[in-house]
C-alpha positions as CSV (number, residue, x, y, z in Angstrom):
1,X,106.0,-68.8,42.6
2,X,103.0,-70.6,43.6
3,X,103.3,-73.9,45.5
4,X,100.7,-76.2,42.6
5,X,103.5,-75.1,39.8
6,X,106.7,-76.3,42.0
7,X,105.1,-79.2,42.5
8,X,104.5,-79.9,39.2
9,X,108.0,-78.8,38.4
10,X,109.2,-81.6,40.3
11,X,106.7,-84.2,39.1
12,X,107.8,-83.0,35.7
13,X,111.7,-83.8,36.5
14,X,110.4,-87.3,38.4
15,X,108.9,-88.2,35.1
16,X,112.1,-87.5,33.0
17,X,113.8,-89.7,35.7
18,X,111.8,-92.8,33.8
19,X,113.3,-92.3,30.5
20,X,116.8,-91.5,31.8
21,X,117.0,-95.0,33.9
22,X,115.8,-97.2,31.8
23,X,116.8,-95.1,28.1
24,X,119.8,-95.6,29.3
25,X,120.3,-98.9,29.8
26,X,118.6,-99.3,26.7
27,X,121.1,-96.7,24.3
28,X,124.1,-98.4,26.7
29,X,123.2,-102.0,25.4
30,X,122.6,-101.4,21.9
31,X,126.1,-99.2,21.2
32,X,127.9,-100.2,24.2
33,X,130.1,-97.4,25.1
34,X,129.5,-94.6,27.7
35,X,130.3,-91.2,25.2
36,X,126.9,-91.9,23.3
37,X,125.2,-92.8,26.7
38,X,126.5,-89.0,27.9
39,X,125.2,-87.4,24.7
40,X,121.7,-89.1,25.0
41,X,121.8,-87.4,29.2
42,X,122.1,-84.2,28.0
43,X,120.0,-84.4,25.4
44,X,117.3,-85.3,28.2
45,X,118.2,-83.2,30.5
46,X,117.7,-80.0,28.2
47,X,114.8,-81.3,27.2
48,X,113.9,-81.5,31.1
49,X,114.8,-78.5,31.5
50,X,113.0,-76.6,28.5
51,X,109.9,-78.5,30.0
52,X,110.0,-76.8,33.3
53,X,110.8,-73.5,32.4
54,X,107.5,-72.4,30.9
């Protein structure tokens, strides 16, 4: 694998970090438990992961 598209896999992941931090305070505050805050992870993180795979 060529060195420009891991690095770009990882900037990929940093970027999803944004949406996870602060998504996630957001989904926590508006329906206040942790199970929905879980569900709305994974959803991210597959979608992370469907992103760096091509």
């Amino acid at each position: 694998m060529e060195m420009s598209a891991i690095s770009r896999k990882v900037g990929t992941m940093v970027l999803m970090g944004v949406p996870v931090i602060v998504g996630g305070g957001i989904v926590y505050f508006a329906f206040g438990n942790f199970t929905t805050l879980i569900v709305y992870e994974v959803i991210l993180g597959l979608a992370s992961l469907g992103f760096i795979s091509k």
